[in-house]
C-alpha positions in Angstrom: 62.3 64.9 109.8 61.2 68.1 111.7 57.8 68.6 113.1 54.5 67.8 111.7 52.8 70.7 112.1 51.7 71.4 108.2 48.3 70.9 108.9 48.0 73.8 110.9 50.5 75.7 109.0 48.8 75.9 105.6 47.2 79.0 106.0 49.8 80.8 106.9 52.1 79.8 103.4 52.2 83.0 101.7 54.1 83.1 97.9 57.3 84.5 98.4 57.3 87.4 95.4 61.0 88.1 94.7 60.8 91.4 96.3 60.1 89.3 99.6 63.2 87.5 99.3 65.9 90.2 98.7 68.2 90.9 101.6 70.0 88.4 104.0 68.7 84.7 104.3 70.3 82.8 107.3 70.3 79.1 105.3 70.5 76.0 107.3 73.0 74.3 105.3 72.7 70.3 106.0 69.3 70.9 105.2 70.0 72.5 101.9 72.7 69.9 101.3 70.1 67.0 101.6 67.9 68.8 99.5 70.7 69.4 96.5 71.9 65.5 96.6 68.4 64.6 96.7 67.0 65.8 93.1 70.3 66.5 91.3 70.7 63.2 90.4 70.5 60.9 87.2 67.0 59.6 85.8 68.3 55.9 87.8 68.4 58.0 90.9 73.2 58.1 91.0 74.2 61.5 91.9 76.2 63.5 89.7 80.0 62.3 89.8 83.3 63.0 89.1 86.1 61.1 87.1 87.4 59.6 90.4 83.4 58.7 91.4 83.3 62.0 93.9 79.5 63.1 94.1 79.0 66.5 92.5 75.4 67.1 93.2 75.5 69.4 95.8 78.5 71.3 94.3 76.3 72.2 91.2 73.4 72.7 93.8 75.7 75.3 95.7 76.8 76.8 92.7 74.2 77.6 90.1 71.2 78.1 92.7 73.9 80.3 94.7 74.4 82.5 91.6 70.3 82.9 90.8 70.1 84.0 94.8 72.9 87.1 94.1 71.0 87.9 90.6 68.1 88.5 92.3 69.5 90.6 95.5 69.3 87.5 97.8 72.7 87.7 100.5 72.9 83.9 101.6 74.6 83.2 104.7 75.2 79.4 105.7 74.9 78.4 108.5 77.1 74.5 109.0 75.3 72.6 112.5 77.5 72.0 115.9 76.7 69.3 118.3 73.9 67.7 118.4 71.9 67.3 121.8 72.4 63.9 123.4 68.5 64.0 123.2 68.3 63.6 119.3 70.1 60.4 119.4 67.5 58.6 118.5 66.1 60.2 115.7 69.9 61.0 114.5 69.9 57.0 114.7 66.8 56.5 113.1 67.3 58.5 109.9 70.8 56.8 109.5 68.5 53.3 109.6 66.3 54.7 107.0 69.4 56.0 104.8 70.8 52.0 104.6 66.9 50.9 104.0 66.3 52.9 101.2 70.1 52.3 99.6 69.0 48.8 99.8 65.5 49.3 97.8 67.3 51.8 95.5 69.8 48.9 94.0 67.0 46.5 94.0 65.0 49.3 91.8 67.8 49.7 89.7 68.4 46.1 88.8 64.6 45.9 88.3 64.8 48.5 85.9 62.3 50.4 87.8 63.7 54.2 87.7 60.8 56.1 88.5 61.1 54.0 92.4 64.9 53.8 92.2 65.2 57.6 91.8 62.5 57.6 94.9 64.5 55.6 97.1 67.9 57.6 95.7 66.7 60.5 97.6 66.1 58.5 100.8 69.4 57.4 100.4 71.4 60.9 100.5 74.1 61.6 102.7 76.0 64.8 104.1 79.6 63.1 104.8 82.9 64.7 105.7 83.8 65.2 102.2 80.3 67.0 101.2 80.6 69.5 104.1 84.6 70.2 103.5 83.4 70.4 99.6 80.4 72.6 100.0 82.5 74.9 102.6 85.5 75.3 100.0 83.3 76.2 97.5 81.0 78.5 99.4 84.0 80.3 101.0 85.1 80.5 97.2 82.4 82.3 96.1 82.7 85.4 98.7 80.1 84.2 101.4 80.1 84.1 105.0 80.1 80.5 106.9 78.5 80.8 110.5 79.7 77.3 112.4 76.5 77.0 115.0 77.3 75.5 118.6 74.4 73.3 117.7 71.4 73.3 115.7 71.7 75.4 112.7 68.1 76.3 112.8 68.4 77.5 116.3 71.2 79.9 115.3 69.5 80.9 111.5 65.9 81.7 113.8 68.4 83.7 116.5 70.0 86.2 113.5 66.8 86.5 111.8 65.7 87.8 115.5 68.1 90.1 116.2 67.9 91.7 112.7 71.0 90.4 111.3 69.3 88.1 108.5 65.7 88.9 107.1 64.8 85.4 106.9 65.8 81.9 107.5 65.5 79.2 105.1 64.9 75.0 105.9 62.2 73.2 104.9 61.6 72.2 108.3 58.9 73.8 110.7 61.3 73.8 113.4 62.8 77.0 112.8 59.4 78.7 113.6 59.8 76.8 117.1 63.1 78.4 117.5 61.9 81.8 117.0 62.5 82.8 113.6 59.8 85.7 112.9 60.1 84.7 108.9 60.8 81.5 107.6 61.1 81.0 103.8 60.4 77.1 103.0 61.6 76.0 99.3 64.0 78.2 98.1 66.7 75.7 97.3 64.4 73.7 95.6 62.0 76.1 93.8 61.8 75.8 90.0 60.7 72.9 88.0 60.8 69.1 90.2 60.2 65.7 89.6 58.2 64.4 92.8 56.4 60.6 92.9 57.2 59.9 89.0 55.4 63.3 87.6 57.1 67.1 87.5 55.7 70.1 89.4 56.8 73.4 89.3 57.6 74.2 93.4 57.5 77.9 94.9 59.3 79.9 97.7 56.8 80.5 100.6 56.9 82.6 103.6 55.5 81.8 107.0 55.6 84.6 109.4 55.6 83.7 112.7 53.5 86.2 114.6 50.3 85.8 111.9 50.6 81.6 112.7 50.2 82.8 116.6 48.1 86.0 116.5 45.6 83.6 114.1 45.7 80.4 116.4 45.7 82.6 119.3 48.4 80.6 121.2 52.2 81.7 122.6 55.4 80.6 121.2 55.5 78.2 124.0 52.3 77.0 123.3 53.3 76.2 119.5 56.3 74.2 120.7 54.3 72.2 123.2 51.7 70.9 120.0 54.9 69.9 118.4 55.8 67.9 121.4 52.5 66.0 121.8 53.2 65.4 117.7 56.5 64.4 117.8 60.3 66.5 117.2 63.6 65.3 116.4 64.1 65.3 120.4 60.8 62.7 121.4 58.5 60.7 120.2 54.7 61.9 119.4 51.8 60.2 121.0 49.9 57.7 118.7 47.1 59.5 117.8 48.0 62.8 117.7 48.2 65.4 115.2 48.9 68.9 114.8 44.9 69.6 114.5 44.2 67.4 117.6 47.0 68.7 119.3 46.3 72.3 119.4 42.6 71.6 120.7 44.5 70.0 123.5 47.2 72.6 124.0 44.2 75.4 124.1 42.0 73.7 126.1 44.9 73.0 129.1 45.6 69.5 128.8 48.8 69.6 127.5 50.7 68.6 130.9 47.7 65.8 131.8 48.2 64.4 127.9 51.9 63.6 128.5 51.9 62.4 132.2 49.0 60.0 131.0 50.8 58.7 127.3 54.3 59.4 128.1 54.5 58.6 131.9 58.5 58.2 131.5 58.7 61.6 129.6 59.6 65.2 131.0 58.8 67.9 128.2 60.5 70.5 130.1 64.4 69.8 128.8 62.7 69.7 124.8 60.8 73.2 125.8 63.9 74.9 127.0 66.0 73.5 124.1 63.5 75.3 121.5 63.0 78.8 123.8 67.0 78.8 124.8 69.1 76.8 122.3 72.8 77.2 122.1 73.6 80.0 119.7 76.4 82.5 119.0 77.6 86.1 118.0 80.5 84.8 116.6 79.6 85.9 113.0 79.7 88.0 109.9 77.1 88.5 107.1 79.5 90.3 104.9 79.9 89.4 101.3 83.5 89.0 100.0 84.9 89.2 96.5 84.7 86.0 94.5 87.7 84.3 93.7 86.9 83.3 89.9 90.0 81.4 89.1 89.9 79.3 92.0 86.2 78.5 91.5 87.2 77.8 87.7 89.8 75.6 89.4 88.0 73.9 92.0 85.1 73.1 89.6 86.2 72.5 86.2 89.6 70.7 87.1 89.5 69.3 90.7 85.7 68.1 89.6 85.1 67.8 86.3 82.5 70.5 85.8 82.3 72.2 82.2 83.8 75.5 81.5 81.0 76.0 78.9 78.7 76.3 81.9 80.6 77.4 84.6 82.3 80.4 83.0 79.0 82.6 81.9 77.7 81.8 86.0 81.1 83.7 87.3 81.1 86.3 84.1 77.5 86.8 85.2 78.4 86.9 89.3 81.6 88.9 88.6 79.4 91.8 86.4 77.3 92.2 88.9 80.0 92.5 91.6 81.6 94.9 89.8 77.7 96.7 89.5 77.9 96.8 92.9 81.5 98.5 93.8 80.3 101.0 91.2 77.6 101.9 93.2 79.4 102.6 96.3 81.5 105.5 95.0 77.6 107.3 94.9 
């Protein structure tokens, strides 16, 4: 879900240029996930499978968008969330609710021959079980790149090693990075290239939103930013009716922020949702170092645990393997 702060955001979208995106991106992985088993699926909306009826989607999702990020000098790191906070409950309960509605309205779409609002409510429908994180890890592991297990919120800990310097970037879709401190966030990247959105295809681009322009331009603090996403509503409490991200900065700026809640939330105390977003549990328990891919297992993992096609797969890990081997080169010079 995230925050709805687009509206004051849109400035502030710059075009990632591939130059822009080389280095170390700190990738929030269950977002990623969501976004791979949403749109790699079949015209009807059903994910890619299997023999044995295993969803492949995000597999092919990690794999061939992994191997276009080392082509073009991107280092991802993923980054798997922890524990939730008790306070997300609710929205934790309310996506599940909206997961079962659409799965619902997707079958009904399907026997109504109706793909173009089946494959809608298919990506409503996705979900990141125990086998698509143990899958997605295996295979990521695989390919030589560093897993970072978060003690919470992945954002938190992506937005924490983009500040210390550690990754050049993080990478969601959501807006909620920026409240955790993230001084670049890069929004699409898992998703850019050609995508089919509300029944018509549009071609969808990396952007950058640097955190210190949105504040320096709306000339509010950090603090300030997480108390408009408050009054508009985060995974941790609900928004007041009435509010948006537009209104709500007028109202941050102009001091009424604490009146606002104690008026429309009188059972409410922002404070917890403030600290969680300046202090959230993160860790130094990591490493951003690359490791050497291990083609026959990948070969392996794909092609005979899943089905994939060796026609396809083998020119990927020819291609990832040259340029590994471009690399070591290098380093003797």
């Amino acid at each position: 879900m995230g925050v709805a702060l687009r509206n004051i955001l849109t400035d502030f979208k710059q075009p990632a240029d591939p130059d822009k995106l080389k280095g170390v991106a700190a990738i929030d992985s269950y977002n990623a996930l969501y976004q791979f088993l949403s749109i790699i699926r079949q015209p009807d909306g059903t994910p890619l499978m299997d023999e044995e009826g295993r969803i492949t989607s995000h597999l092919s999702g990690i794999f061939f968008r992994t191997a276009n990020f080392l082509s073009q000098g991107i280092r991802p790191v993923f980054i798997f969330d922890g524990q939730p906070p008790d306070m997300k409950s609710k929205t934790i309960q309310e996506r599940k609710d909206i997961r079962e509605e659409s799965k619902v309205k997707w079958d009904k779409a399907k026997r109504e021959g109706d793909l173009t609002g089946a494959f809608r409510y298919a990506m409503s429908s996705s979900v990141v079980d125990a086998y698509i994180l143990s899958s997605a890890r295996t295979l990521i592991q695989l390919m030589g790149l560093p897993v970072v297990d978060a003690p919470s919120e992945a954002e938190a800990q992506a937005a924490y090693m983009a500040g210390k310097g550690d990754a050049d970037y993080a990478v969601s879709q959501d807006y909620d990075t920026l409240l955790f401190g993230t001084p670049v966030l890069v929004r699409n990247l898992t998703i850019s290239g050609k995508r089919r959105f509300h029944g018509r295809q549009v071609t969808v681009q990396p952007e950058r939103v640097i955190l210190s322009d949105v504040l320096t331009n709306l000339e509010i603090t950090r603090e300030q930013l997480i108390e408009i996403a408050i009054l508009t509503g985060t995974d941790f409490n609900p928004g007041i009716r009435g509010i948006g991200a537009k209104t709500g900065l007028k109202k941050v700026k102009s001091g009424d922020f604490e009146s606002i809640v104690r008026e429309k939330l009188p059972d409410f105390d922002p404070e917890p949702v403030k600290d969680f977003f300046m202090n959230p549990p993160v860790t130094d328990s990591y490493s951003t170092e690359i490791n050497r891919i291990d083609s026959d297992a990948i070969r392996s993992f794909l092609c005979d645990k899943h089905g994939f096609s060796p026609d396809r797969v083998d020119p990927v890990l020819e291609k990832i393997s040259k340029k590994e081997k471009q690399k070591t080169l290098e380093s003797w010079f």
